[in-house]
C-alpha positions as CSV (number, residue, x, y, z in Angstrom):
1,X,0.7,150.8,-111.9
2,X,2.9,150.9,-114.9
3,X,1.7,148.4,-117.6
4,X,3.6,145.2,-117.8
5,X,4.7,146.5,-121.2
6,X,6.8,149.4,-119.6
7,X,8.4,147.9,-116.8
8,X,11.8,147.4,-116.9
9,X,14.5,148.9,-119.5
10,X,11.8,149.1,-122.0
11,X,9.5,150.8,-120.0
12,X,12.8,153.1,-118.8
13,X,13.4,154.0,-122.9
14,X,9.2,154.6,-123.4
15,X,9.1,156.8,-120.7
16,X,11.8,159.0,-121.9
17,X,10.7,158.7,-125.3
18,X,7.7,159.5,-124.4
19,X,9.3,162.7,-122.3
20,X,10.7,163.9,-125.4
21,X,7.9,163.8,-128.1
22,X,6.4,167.5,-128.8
23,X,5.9,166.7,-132.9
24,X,2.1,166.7,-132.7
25,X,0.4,170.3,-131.6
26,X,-1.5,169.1,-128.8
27,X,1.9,167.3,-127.2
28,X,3.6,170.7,-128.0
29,X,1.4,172.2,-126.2
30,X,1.1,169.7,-123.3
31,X,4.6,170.2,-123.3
32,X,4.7,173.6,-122.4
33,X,3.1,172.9,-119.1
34,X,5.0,170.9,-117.1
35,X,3.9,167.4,-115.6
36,X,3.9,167.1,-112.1
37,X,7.1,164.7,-112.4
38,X,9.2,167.8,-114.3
39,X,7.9,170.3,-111.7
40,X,9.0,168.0,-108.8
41,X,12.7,167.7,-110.7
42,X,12.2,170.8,-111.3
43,X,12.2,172.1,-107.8
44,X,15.0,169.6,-106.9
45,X,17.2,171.8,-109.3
46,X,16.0,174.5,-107.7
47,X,17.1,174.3,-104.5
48,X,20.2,171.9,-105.2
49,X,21.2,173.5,-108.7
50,X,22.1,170.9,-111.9
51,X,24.7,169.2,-111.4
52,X,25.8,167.7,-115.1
53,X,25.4,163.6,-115.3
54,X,24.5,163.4,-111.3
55,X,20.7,162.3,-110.1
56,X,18.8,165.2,-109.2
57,X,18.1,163.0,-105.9
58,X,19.9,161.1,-103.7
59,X,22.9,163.0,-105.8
60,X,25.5,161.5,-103.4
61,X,25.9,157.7,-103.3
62,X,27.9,154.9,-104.3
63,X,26.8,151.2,-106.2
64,X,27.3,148.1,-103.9
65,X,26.1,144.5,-105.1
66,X,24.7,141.4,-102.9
67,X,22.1,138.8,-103.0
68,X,18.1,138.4,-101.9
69,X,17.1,135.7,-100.2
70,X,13.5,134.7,-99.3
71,X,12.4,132.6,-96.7
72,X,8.9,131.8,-98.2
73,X,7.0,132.9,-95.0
74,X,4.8,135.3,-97.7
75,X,4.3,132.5,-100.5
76,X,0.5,132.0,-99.1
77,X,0.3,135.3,-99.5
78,X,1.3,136.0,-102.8
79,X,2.5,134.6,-105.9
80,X,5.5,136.5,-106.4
81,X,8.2,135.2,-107.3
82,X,11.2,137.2,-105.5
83,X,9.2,135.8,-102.1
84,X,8.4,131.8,-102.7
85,X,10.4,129.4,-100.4
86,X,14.3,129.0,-101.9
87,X,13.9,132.1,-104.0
88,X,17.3,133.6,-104.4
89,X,18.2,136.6,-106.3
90,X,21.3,138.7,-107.4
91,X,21.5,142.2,-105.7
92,X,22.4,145.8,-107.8
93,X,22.4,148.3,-104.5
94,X,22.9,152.1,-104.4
95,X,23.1,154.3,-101.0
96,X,22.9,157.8,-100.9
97,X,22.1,160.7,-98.9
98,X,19.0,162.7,-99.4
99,X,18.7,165.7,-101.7
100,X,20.7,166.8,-104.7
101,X,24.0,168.5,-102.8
102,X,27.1,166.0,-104.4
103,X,29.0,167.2,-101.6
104,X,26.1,166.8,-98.5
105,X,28.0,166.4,-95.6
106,X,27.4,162.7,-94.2
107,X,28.0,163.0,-90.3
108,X,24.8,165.8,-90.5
109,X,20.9,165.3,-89.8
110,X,19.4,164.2,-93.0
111,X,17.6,161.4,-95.0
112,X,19.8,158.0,-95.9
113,X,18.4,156.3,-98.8
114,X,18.9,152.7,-100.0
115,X,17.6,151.3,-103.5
116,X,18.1,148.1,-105.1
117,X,17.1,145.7,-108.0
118,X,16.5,141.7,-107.3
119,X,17.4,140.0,-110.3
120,X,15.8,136.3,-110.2
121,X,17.8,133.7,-112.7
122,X,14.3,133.3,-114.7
123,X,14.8,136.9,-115.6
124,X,12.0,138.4,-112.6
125,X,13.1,141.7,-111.6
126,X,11.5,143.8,-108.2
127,X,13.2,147.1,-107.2
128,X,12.9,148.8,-104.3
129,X,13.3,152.4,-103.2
130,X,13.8,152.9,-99.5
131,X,14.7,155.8,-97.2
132,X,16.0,155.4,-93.1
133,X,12.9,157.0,-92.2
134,X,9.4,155.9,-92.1
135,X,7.6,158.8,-93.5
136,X,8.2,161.1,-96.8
137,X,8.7,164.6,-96.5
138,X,5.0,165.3,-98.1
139,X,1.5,163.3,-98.5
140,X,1.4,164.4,-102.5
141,X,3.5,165.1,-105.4
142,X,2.0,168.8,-105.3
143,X,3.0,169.6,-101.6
144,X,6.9,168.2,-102.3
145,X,6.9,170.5,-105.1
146,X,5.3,173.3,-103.1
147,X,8.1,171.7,-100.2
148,X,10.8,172.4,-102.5
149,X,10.0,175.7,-104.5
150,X,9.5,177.7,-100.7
151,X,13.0,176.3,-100.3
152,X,14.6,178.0,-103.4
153,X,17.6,180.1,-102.8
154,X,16.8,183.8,-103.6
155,X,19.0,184.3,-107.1
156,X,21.2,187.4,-106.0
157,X,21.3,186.5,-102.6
158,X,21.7,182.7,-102.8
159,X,19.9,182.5,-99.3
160,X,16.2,180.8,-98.6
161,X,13.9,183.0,-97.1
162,X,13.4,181.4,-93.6
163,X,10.8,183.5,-92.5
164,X,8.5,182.2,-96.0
165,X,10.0,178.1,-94.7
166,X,9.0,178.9,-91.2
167,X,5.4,180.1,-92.7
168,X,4.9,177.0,-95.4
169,X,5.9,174.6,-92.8
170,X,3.3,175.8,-90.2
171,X,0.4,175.7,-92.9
172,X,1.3,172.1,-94.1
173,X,1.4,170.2,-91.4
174,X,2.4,166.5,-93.9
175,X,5.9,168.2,-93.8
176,X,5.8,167.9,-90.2
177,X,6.3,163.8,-89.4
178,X,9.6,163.3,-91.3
179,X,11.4,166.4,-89.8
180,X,10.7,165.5,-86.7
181,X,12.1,161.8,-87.1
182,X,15.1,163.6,-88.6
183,X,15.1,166.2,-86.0
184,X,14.8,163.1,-83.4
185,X,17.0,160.6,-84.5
186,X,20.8,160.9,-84.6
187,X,22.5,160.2,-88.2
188,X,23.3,156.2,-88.5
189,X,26.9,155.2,-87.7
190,X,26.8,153.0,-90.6
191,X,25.0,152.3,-94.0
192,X,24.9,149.4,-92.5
193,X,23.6,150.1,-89.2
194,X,20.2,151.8,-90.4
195,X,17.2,150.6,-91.2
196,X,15.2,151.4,-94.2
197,X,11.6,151.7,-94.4
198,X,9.4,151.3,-97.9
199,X,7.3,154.4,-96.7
200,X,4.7,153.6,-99.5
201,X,2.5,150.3,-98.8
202,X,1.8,147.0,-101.6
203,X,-0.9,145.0,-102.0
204,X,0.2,141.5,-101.9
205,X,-2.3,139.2,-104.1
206,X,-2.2,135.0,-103.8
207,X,-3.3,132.4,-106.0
208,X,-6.9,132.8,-104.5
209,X,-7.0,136.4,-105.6
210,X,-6.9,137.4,-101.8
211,X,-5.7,140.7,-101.3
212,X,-3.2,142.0,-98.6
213,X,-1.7,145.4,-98.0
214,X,1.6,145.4,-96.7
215,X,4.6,147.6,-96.2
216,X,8.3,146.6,-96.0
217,X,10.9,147.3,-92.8
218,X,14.5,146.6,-94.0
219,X,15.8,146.1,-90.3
220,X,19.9,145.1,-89.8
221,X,21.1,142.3,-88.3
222,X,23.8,145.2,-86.8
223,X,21.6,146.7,-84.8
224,X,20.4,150.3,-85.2
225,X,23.3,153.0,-84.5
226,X,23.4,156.3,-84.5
227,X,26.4,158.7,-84.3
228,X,27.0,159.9,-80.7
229,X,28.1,164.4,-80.8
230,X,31.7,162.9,-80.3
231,X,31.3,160.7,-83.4
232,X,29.9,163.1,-85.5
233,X,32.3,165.3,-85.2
234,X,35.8,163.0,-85.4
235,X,34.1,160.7,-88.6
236,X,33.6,164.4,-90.8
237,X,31.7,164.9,-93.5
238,X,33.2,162.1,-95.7
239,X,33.1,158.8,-94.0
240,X,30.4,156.1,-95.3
241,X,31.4,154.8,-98.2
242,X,35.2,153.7,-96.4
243,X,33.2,152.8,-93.4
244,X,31.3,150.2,-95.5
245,X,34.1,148.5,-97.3
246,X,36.0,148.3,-94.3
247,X,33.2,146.8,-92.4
248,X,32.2,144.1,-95.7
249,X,35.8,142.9,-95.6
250,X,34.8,141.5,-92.5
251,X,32.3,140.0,-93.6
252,X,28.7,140.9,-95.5
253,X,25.8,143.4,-94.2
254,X,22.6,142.0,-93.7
255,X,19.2,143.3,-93.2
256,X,15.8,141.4,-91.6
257,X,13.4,141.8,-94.5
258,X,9.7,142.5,-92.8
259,X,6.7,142.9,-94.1
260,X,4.4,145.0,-92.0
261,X,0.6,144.3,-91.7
262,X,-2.3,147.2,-91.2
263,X,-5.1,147.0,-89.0
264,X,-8.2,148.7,-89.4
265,X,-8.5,152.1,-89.9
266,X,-4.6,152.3,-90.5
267,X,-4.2,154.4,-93.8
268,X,-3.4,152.7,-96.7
269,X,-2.3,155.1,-99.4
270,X,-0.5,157.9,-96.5
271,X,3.0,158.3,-97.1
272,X,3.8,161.0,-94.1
273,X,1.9,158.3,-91.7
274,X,3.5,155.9,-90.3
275,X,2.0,152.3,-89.0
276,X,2.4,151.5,-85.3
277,X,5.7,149.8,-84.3
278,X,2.5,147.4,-82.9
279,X,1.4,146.2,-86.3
280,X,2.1,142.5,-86.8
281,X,5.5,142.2,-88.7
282,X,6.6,138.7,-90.4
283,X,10.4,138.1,-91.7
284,X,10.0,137.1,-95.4
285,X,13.8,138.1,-96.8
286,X,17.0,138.2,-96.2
287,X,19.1,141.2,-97.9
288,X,22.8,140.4,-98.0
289,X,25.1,143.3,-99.6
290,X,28.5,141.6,-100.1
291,X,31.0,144.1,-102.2
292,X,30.9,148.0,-103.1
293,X,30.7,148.0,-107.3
294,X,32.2,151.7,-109.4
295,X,29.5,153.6,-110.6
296,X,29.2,151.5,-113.6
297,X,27.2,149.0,-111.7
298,X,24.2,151.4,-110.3
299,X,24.6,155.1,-112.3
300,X,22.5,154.5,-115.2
301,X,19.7,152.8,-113.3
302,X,16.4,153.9,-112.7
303,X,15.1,152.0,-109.6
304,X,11.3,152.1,-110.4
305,X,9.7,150.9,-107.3
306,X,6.7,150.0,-109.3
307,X,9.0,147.5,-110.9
308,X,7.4,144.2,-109.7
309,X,6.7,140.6,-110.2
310,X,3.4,139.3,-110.8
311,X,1.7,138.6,-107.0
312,X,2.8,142.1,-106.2
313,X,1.1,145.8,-107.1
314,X,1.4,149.1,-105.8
315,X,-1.2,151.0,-104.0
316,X,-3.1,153.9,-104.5
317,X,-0.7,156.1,-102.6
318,X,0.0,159.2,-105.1
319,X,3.5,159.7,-103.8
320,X,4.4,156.0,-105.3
321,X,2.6,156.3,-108.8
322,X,4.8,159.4,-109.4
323,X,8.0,158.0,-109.2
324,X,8.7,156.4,-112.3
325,X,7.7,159.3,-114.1
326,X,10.2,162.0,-111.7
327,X,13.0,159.1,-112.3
328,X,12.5,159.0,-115.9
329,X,13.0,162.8,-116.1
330,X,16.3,162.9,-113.6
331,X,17.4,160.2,-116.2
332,X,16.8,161.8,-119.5
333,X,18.4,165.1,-118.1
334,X,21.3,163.6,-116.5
335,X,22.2,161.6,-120.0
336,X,22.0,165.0,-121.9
C-alpha cells in the first residue's frame, strides 16, 4: 500500500519525481537497472511501439463522467467513506481497449477496460481499475513482462515468432485463464453492456478492526451482450465510442456494484484465479456514467487503484502493488 502521503496527485508528482532522480551514485546506479514497473512499460513498448503523448496501456479510449452512489449495505463492514449509507460521489471514467495499439480494432477478441475516480464532496477520492474479464493475463509482474517480451515483433521482420508464443504459453500455464475467457466470450456489444471485474481482491476493515477480503463485480443493469459474427462484422472496427453517446442520450448507463466474498481456501492474493460465480455477492454501489467528456477530462490521470479511503486496503496480490509504480512511468514518458 502506498503511504497516505503519496496518494493522490502528490503521490502522482513523488512517484515521478522519484522516477527521475539519478544525482546520488547509488540511485545512478539503481537506475541503470530497470525496476520491474519500467521493464513491464518497457515490454508494452515493445510489442505496441511508443506512441508520443498516448498511455502505453489501454492506448485507445475516451473520458466519460457520471456519479457513485452507495447503498450502505457495506458500512458494517468498513469505514470507508465512498460506501456508508447516502454516500454520493462525482464520477471521472475512461474506457479503453486492451494493449497499446491506438488504432486496435474494437469489434475483435480482446480485453475492455474501465477505470474511474469517485470524488466525495469532503474531498475522499477511491479509483478503480477494472478489465471485462475476471482474470489478468499473468499471476506476477515478472511473468507479464516475460508475457510481453516473447511477444516482441522481430526488428527486421516486424513478425512475433509464434513458434517461441506457442512455447512460452505452454510452460506458463497463469497465461492460460484470461485467454481462454477471451477466447470464449464474444466482444461486448456495448461499453455499456459488459461487465467489469476488479480482478485483484481488498481487505475491507470496520470500526471493530474486523477484517474482510473482498473483490468487486461491476455488473450492468443492460444486461451482458456480446457481438453476434453478423454484428461484428457490419459495426467495424470503430464503433464504441458513437455507440455510447448515442445510447446516454437516451438516458444514463448503470452498473450493479458487487462486492464478492471468499470462502475458505479461495486465494486471496491470485490474480489469474477467479472466485466461483457461487461466492456470496452483496450490491453495495450504484455506478451511473451520464455524459462522454474530451480527453481533457481523463488523459492526464493516473487511476492508481491503490488510491483509497480510510476502511479500505489493498491485498497482498503482487500484480496490484505494481501498478502505481507501471502508471507512474506510462505517465512521466507520455508527458515528455
Amino acid at each position: 500500500m502506498l503511504p497516505h502521503a503519496l496518494r493522490g496527485a502528490a503521490g502522482a508528482a513523488a512517484l515521478l519525481l522519484g522516477l527521475g532522480m539519478a544525482a546520488h551514485p547509488a540511485a545512478a546506479q539503481m537506475a541503470a537497472e530497470p525496476s520491474i514497473a519500467e521493464q513491464l512499460v518497457n515490454g508494452l513498448e515493445g510489442v505496441f511501439g511508443q506512441h508520443a503523448g498516448r498511455r502505453r496501456s489501454g492506448t485507445r479510449g475516451f473520458c466519460a463522467t457520471g456519479e457513485w452512489m452507495a447503498t450502505g449495505a457495506a458500512a458494517p463492514m468498513t469505514t470507508a467513506s465512498t460506501l456508508q449509507p447516502g454516500a454520493r460521489a462525482a464520477v471521472v471514467a475512461r474506457f479503453s481497449l486492451g494493449g497499446g495499439n491506438p488504432n486496435a480494432p474494437e469489434n475483435a477478441p480482446g480485453v475492455r477496460g474501465l477505470s474511474f475516480s469517485a470524488e466525495l464532496p469532503g474531498g475522499d477520492t477511491q479509483e478503480f481499475v477494472l478489465i471485462n474479464t475476471p482474470v489478468f493475463t499473468a499471476r506476477t509482474p515478472e511473468s507479464f513482462v516475460n508475457f510481453l517480451r516473447v511477444r516482441a515483433p522481430d526488428p527486421q521482420t516486424r513478425q512475433m515468432n509464434s513458434a517461441a508464443v506457442a512455447a512460452a504459453n505452454a510452460a506458463n500455464p497463469d497465461w492460460a485463464p484470461q485467454m481462454a475467457y477471451v477466447r470464449e466470450n464474444a466482444p461486448p456489444r456495448s461499453y455499456a453492456t459488459s461487465a467489469y471485474f476488479g480482478i485483484n481482491s481488498f481487505v475491507l476493515v470496520n470500526r471493530a478492526g474486523q477484517r474482510q477480503h473482498v473483490r468487486w463485480t461491476f455488473e450492468p443493469v443492460a444486461g451482458r451482450h456480446g457481438l453476434t459474427p453478423e454484428e461484428r462484422q457490419a459495426r467495424g472496427p470503430a464503433f464504441l465510442e458513437a455507440e455510447l453517446r448515442e445510447r446516454l442520450a437516451a438516458g444514463p448507463a448503470e452498473w450493479r456494484v458487487l462486492l464478492q466474498f471468499p470462502e475458505a481456501g479461495d486465494p486471496l492474493d491470485d490474480a489469474v484465479t477467479a472466485w466461483p460465480d457461487s461466492r456470496r455477492t452483496l450490491e453495495v454501489a450504484r455506478l451511473r456514467i451520464t455524459a462522454l467528456a474530451g480527453p481533457e477530462a481523463c488523459d492526464a490521470r493516473l487511476f492508481n487503484p491503490v488510491l483509497l479511503p480510510d476502511g479500505i486496503e489493498p491485498s497482498a496480490d503482487p500484480i496490484l502493488n505494481a501498478r502505481a509504480e507501471a502508471y507512474a512511468v506510462s505517465l512521466s514518458r507520455r508527458l515528455q
